[in-house]
N, C-alpha and C positions, 0 to 999 in steps of 0.2 A: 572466420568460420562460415562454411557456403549454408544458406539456410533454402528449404522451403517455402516459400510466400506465392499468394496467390495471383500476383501481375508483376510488371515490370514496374508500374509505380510504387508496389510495396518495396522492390528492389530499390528505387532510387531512394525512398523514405528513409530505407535503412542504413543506409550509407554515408545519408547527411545526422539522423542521431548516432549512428559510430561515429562518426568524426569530431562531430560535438561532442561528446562523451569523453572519449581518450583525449581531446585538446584544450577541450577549458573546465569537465569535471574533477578529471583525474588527479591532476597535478595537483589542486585544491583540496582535494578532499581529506588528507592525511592531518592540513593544517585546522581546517575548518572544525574539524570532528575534535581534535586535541582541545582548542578553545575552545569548544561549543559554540560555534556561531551559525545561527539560524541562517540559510541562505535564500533568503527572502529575493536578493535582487536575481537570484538564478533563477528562480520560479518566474519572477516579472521576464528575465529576457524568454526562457519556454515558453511563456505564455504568447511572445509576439512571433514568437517561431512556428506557434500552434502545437507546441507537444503537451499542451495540459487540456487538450479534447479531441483529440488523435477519433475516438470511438465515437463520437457526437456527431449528428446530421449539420449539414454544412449552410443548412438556413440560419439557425442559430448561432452560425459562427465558427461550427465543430471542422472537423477534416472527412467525416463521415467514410472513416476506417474500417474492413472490418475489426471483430475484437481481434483473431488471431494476428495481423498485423499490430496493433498497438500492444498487445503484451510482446512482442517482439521485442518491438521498439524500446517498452519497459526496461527489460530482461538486457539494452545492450546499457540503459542509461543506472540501471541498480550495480552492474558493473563494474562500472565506473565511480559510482557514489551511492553505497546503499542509504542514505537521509532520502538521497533527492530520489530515487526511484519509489521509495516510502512515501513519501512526499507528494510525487504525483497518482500514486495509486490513489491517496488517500482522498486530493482533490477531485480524482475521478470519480470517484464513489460520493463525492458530496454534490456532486452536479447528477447526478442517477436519478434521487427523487424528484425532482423538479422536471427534469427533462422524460420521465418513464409515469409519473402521476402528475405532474403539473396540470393546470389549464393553461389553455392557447395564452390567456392574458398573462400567465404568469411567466410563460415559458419567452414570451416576446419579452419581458420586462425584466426577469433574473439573466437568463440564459445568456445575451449575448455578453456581458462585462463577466461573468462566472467563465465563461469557456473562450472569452480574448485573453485571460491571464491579467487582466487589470484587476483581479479580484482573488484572493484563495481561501478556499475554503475548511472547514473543519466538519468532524462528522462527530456531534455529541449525544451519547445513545449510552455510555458505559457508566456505572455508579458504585461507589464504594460496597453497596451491596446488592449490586445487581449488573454482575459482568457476565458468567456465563447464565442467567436467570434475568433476563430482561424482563420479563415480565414483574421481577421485583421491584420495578424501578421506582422512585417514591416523588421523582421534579414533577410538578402537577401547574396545569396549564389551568383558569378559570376563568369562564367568560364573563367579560363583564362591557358592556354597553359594545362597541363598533370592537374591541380589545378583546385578547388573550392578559391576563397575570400571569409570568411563571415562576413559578418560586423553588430553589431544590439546587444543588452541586451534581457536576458530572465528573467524572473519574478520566485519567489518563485519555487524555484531550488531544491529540497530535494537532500541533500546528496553532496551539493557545496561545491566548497573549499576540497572535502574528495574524491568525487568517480575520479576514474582514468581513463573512461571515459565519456562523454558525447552525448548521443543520441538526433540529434541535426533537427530543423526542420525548414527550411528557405526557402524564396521564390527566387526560380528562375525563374519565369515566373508572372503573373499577374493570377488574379483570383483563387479560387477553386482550379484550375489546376494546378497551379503556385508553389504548397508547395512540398521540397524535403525533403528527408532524408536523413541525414549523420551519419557515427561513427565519435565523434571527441573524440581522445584522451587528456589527462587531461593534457598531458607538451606539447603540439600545443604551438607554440608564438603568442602572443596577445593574450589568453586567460587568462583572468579578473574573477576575484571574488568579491562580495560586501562581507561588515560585513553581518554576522548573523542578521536574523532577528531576535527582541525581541517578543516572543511568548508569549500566554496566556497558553500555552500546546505541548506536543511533543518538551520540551525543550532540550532533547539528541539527538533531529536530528535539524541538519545544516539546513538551508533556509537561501540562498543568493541568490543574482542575479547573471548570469552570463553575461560578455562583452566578443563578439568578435573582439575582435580590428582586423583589417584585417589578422584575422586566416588560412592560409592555409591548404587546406584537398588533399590528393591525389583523384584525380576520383575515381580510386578504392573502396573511402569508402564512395561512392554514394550507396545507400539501397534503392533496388524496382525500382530504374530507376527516371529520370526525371518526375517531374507531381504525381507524385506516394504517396508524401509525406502527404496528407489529407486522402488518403484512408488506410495508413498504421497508423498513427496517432490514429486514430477512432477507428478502428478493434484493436489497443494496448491496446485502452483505453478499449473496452467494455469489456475483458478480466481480465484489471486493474482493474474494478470496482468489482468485484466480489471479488479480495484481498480486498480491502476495506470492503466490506459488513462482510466478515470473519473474517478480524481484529474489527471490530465493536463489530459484535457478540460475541468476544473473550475480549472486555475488557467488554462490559454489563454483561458478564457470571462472571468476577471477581468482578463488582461491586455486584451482586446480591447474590454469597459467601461471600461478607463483609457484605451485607445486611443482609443474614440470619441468619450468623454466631452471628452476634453481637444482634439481636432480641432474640437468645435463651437466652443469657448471662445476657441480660439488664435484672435488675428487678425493676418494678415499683407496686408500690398499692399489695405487696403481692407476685407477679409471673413476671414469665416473660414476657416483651412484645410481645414474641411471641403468646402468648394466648391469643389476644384481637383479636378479629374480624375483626377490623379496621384493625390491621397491618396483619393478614392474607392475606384479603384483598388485600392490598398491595403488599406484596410479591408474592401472586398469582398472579397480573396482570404483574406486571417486571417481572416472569417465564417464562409469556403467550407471553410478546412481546422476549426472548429473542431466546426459541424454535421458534416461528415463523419468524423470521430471520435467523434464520440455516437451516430452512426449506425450506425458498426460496433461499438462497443461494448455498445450496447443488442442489436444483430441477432445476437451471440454468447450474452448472458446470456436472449435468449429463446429460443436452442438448448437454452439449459445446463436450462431451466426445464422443456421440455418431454421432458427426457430425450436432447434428439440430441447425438450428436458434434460439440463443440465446437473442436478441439485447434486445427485452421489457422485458425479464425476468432477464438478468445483470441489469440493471436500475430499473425495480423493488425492488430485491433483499439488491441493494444500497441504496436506497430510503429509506425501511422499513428499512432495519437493521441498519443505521445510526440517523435515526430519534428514533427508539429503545435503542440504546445508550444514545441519549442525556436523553430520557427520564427516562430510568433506572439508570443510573448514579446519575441525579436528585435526582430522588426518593431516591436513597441510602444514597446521604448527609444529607435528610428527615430521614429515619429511624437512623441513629446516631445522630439527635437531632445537637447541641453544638459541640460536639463529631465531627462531620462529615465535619463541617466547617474548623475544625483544621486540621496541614498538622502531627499530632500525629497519622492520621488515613489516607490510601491512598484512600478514597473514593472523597474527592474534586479534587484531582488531576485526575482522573478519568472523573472526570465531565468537569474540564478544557481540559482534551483531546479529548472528545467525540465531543464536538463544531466542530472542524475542518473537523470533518470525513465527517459533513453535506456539505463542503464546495468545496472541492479538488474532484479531477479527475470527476469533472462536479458538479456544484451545485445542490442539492434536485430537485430545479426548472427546471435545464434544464433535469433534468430525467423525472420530470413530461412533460415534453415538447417532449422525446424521446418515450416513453409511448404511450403519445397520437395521436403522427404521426403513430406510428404502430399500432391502432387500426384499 
C-alpha cells in the first residue's frame, strides 16, 4: 500500500517495519497467540531496532518521529500481530509521562533504558471499580519520611507480571485533585501479580492485576508533582488512543487482504466470488471504513504534531477506527463462508481481537461522551 509520509526518511522507516512485520511477526503470530506466549523477546529485539520510541526526542534515545509517522509504523506492525502492536502502543503511552512531565533528572535517568527497549513498561491507572471513572480509583499513595506507601490492586494490567516497570497512578489526596503519579519499578517489595486473565483475544499479551502491598517508592519517582496525576493520566491517554485507532486500522487492513485475497480464489457457480456484486459490494464498504480510519487517525496525529488541540479528533479517530475493526473483521469471517469460522484461517481470530479495541483506553461511549463535551 503506497502511503502518504511526510520525507523520504519516513519512506525508508517504513519499509524496514514492513519487512519486519510480514518476516519475523507474521508467521509467529498465529502460534504464539494459540499458546499465549507473551513475546517479551520481540519487544527486547524492537526495542534495539528503536520501534518502541519511534515518537521520543532522540536525546533520550527516542528516533524523534513525527507522531504521524510512528502510528504508521504501528498500523503496518498491528498488522502483522495485533499483541505486538498493542504492545507497543502501550509501552508508548508508559514512556509519555516521564518524558512530557518528568524533570530533566528524571528524564535523563528513566528515559534512556525505557525508550533503548532494555525495559517495558506497563500503564497502571485501571481498577475494579474505577475504569471508565478514574476518579474512583481507591490505590492510595502516603508519604512517609524520603517514601511514598502504596497500597490498593489495579485492574486489567497489559503487560503484568512482564514489564519491568509500572506507571503507577494513586490518590494522595481526595478528589480530582487527589490522583498522583509514580514510576514504580517491577522488583519494588510487595508488588503482586494476579493469573492472567483468560481472554476472548490478544491472548499473547499478559492482563493481570496488579497488588501493591505496602510498596515503597522514593519521592523522586513522584511524576508532575502532587495533584498532577488526573491531568497527566488523561493527556497519556488521549495520545494513547490514537495507537489504538492505528493498531485498529492495521488489523482491519489485514482482515480485508484475507477478505480479498480469498474472494479472488473462492470459485462458486462458474467464477470467482469476487465477481458477484454482492461481495463487491462488500469489500468496497470494509475498504471505505478502513481508509476512513486512517484518515482520521493520521488528521489527529497531524494536529498533535503541529502543536493544535487534538482531544475530539483522538477520540473520534478511536471511535471510528475501532468500531471499523469490529465491523470489518466481521465481515471477513462472512466472506470466507465456513472457512472463516475455522482457526485454518486468521480471520476469526481477527474478529476475536477487534472486540477489545472497542473497550480499553476508554470505551466507544465514553469517546462519544468526550466528543460531545467538546462540541
Amino acid at each position: 500500500m503506497e502511503r502518504l509520509l511526510p520525507n523520504d526518511d519516513a519512506t525508508d522507516l517504513l519499509e524496514v517495519v514492513r519487512d519486519f512485520a510480514q518476516s519475523e511477526l507474521a508467521p509467529r503470530a498465529a502460534d504464539a497467540e494459540e499458546n499465549e506466549e507473551f513475546p517479551r523477546e520481540t519487544f527486547r529485539q524492537m526495542g534495539e531496532m528503536g520501534l518502541l520510541s519511534l515518537a521520543y526526542p532522540e536525546e533520550y534515545g527516542g528516533s524523534g518521529q513525527p507522531y504521524e509517522t510512528y502510528l504508521q509504523a504501528l498500523e503496518e506492525i498491528a498488522a502483522a500481530w495485533m499483541s505486538v502492536g498493542v504492545g507497543t502502543s502501550v509501552h508508548t503511552m508508559t514512556c509519555y509521562p516521564v518524558a512530557t512531565f518528568g524533570t530533566d533528572e528524571q528524564k535523563q535517568r528513566f528515559l534512556p533504558e525505557m525508550l533503548g527497549g532494555s525495559l517495558l513498561g506497563a500503564y497502571a491507572l485501571s481498577e475494579a471499580g474505577a475504569g471508565s471513572d478514574v476518579a474512583a480509583m481507591t490505590t492510595r499513595a502516603t508519604r512517609d519520611g524520603d517514601d511514598y506507601v502504596l497500597r490498593g490492586t489495579k485492574s486489567w494490567i497489559s503487560h503484568g507480571g512482564h514489564a519491568d516497570f509500572y506507571i503507577t497512578f494513586a490518590r494522595t489526596g481526595e478528589g480530582k485533585s487527589g490522583i498522583s503519579c509514580f514510576h514504580v519499578p517491577a522488583d519494588a517489595d510487595g508488588l503482586e501479580f494476579g493469573v492472567p486473565e483468560k481472554k476472548m483475544g490478544l491472548t499473547g499479551s499478559s492482563t493481570t492485576t496488579v497488588t501493591y502491598d505496602d510498596v515503597r517508592v522514593p519521592v523522586d519517582n513522584l511524576i508532575g508533582g502532587e495533584g498532577k496525576g488526573m491531568s497527566i493520566a488523561l493527556s497519556a491517554l488521549t495520545s494513547g488512543r490514537l495507537g489504538i485507532a492505528a493498531s485498529a486500522t492495521g488489523l482491519a487492513q489485514a482482515a480485508l487482504d484475507a477478505a480479498s485475497a480469498y474472494a479472488k480464489e473462492r470459485h462458486q457457480f462458474g467464477q470467482a466470488i469476487a465477481g458477484f456484486q454482492g461481495m463487491q459490494f462488500m469489500l468496497a464498504d470494509m475498504a471505505a471504513k478502513v481508509a476512513s480510519a486512517r484518515a482520521l487517525y493520521l488528521d489527529a496525529a497531524r494536529r498533535r504534531d503541529r502543536g493544535m488541540k487534538f482531544v475530539r479528533e483522538a477520540a473520534i479517530a478511536k471511535m471510528v477506527a475501532t468500531d471499523a475493526a469490529m465491523s470489518v473483521t466481521t465481515d471477513a469471517v462472512q466472506v470466507l463462508g465456513g472457512y472463516g469460522y475455522t482457526r485454518d484461517f486468521p480471520v476469526e481470530r481477527y474478529m476475536r481481537e477487534a472486540k477489545v479495541t472497542q473497550i480499553f483506553e476508554g470505551t466507544n461511549q465514553i469517546q462519544r461522551l468526550v466528543i460531545a463535551r467538546d462540541l
